[in-house]
N, C-alpha and C positions, 0 to 999 in steps of 0.2 A: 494783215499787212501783205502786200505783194514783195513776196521773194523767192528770188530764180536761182536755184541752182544751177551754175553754167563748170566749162572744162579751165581748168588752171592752165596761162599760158606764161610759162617762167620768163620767158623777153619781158613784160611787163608785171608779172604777179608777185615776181620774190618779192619787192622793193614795198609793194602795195601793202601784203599780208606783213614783214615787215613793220612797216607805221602803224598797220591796225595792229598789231598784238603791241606798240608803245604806248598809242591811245589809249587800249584797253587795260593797261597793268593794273593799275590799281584803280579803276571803274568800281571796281566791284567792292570796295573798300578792303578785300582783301584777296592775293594772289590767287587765279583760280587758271588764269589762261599762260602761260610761257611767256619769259621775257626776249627780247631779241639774239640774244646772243645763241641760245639755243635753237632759233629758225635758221641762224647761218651755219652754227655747227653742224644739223645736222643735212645743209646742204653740199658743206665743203669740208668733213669730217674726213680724214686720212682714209677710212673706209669705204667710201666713195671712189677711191682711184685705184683700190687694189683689184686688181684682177681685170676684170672689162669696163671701165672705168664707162664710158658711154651706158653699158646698160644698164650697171648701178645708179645712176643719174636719171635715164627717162624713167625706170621702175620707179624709183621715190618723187619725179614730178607726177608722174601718172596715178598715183597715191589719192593727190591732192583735191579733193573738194570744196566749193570757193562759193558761197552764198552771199548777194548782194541783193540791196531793198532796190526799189522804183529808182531813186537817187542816183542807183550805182557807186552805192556804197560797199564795202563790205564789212558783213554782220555774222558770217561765221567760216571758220576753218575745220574742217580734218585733213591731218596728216598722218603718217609715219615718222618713224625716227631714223630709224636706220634702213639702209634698201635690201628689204623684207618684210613680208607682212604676218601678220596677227597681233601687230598693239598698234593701238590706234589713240593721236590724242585728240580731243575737242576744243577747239574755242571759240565763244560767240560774244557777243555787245551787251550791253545790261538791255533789257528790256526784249532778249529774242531768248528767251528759254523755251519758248511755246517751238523752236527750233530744233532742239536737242532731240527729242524723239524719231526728228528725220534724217538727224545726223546719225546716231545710235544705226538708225535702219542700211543709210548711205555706208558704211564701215562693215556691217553683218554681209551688205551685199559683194562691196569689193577687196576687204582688207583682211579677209579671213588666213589664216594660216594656211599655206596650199596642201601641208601634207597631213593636219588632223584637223581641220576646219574649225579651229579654237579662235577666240579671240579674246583681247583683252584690252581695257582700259584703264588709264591710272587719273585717280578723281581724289581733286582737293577735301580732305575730310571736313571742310566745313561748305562743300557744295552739295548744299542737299537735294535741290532738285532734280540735278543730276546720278545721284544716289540714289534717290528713291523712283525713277524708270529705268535705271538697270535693276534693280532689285525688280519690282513689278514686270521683269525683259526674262529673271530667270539668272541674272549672274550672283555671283558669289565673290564677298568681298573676302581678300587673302591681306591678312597684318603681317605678314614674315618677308622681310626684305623694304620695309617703306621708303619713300623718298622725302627727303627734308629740303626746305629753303630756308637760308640763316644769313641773318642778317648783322650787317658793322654800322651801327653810327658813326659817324666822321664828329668830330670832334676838336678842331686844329689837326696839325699837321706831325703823321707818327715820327719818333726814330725810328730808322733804321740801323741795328746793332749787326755788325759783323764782323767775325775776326780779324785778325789783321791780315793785310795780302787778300783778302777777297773784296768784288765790289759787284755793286749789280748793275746792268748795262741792258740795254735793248736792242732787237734787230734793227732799229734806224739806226744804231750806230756803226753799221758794219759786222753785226751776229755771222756767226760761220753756221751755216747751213747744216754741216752732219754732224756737229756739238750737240745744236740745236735737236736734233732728231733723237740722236744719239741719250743726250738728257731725259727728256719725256721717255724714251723707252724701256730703260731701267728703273725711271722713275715709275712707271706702272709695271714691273717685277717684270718687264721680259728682258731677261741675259741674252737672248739669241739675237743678234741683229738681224735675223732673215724676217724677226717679228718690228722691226721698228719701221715708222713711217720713213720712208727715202725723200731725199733733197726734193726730187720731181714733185712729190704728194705735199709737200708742206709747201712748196711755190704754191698749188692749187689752195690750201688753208691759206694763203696771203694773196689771194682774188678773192676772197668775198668782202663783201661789200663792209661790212662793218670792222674789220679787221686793220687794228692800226700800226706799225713797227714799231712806234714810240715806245706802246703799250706790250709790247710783246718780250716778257722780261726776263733775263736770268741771273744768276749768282755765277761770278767769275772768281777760279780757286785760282792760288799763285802759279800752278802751272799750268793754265790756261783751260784747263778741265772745265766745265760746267756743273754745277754743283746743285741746281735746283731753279726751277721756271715757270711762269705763271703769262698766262695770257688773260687782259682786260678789255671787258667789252666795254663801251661806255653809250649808255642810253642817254641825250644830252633831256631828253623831252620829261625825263621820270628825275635828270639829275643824280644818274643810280649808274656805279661800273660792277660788273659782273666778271665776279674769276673764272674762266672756264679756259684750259682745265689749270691745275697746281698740282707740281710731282717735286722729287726730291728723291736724288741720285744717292742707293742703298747706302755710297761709302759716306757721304755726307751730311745724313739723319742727326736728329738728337743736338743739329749747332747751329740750331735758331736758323736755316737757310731758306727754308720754306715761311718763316715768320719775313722775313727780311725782305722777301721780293714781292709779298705781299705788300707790306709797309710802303713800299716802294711804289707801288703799284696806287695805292692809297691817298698817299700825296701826289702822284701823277693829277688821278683825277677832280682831287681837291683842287687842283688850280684851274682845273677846266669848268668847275662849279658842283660836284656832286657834292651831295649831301649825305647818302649810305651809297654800303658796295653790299654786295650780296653773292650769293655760291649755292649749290644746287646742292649741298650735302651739309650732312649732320654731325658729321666726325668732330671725337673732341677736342681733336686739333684745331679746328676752326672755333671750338668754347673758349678755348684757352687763351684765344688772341682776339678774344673779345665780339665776334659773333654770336648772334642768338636764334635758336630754330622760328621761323616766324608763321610756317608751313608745311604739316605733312601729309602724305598723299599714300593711295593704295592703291594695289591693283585688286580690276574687277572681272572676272572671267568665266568666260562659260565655251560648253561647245556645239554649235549651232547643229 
């Protein structure tokens, strides 16, 4: 097959890569390549605008390698996640795994870790092709730390149980900007504010593309506190919304509030048509409300 690797130009390529990793979800019969919400995440991820926000941004497009057939289609991706290198992730079309080997190559040459020329990759445990030419490359697969994808059937439409005087509402509604920050940062255990995303960063999380207000949720306490928030991606093409992220403020664990703006979140997408939501973690907090692991993955690492 004729395929050209050419340069990723983000004016045109976010949107493109995008559709192709929607197309490609479930290709494969089962999850091997990234759903959308994780290519905007980690375009317009809070850590993208801390510090020199420009150069964090050209590093992780300049990351990007963008393989298209005769057609000018595209048929495979590597990225980065975060703007830094030495992990690298792959995805390509069913029928271009004869790929993979030059993408594996394309990553060793530009994605290496700058300060001990490591690198690594995280691979679906039931991609074996991919498995067995990093093994044959010399990596070494690591079980300690894996990644999960778990999945919710929709099923009608959930309650939402919440105490009284709480209710959950969305930034379309008029969400306060440093609540909003303010939540998510102790919801991921940082007490210092000097560590939470600022108003300006989370404007830039609400420009990407796939990012909706409606969907952007919190629990609201009687005194206006924020109590717990979940952001919904919705893939309308797979029929599939996607949590990324869901936290729950230290003081307000343990009372259903993380259940609730889920739920919420849940029946959101129910009316827009999905049929499962899905979350990039294993936690059994997500067992307990009815998700199920459907996908786990490992890193694969060597150093070049």
């Amino acid at each position: 097959m004729n395929v050209q690797l050419r340069v990723y130009n983000p004016d045109v390529d976010f949107l493109r890569v995008r559709d192709f990793l929607s197309e490609t979800y479930q290709a494969f019969g089962k999850p091997l390549n990234w759903r959308i919400e994780r290519w905007n995440w980690a375009r317009y991820h809070p850590m993208m605008f801390d510090g020199d926000a420009a150069s964090n941004i050209r590093l992780w497009e300049e990351a990007v390698g963008l393989w298209e057939n005769a057609e000018g289609e595209i048929v495979g991706v590597v990225n980065v996640e975060m703007p830094r290198y030495g992990e690298a992730y792959v995805h390509r079309r069913p029928g271009y795994d004869f790929l993979l080997d030059e993408m594996i190559a394309y990553a060793e040459a530009n994605l290496l870790d700058r300060d001990d020329n490591s690198l690594s990759f995280f691979v679906c445990e039931r991609d074996a092709p991919f498995q067995e030419l990093l093994r044959e490359r010399g990596y070494q697969q690591h079980t300690d730390y894996p990644g999960y994808d778990s999945e919710f059937v929709i099923e009608g439409r959930p309650e939402v149980k919440l105490p009284e005087g709480f209710v959950v509402q969305s930034m379309a509604e008029g969400g306060d900007l440093a609540l909003r920050c303010k939540v998510q940062g102790l919801g991921f255990d940082h007490p210092d504010p000097a560590e939470w995303t600022t108003p300006e960063e989370y404007e830039q999380v609400q420009q990407a593309p796939d990012y909706r207000p409606e969907l952007d949720l919190y629990a609201r306490a009687p005194d206006g506190e924020y109590a717990s928030c979940c952001i919904v991606w919705y893939d309308a093409r797979n029929r599939m919304g996607i949590f990324e992220p869901v936290c729950t403020h230290p003081a307000y664990r343990r009372m259903g509030m993380g259940r609730a703006v889920m739920m919420e979140g849940v029946r959101r997408i129910t009316a827009l048509g999905a049929k499962t939501a899905q979350v990039g973690s294993g936690l059994t907090f997500y067992e307990a409300i009815g998700f199920r692991k459907i996908c786990v993955s490992y890193r694969w690492s060597k150093v070049i």
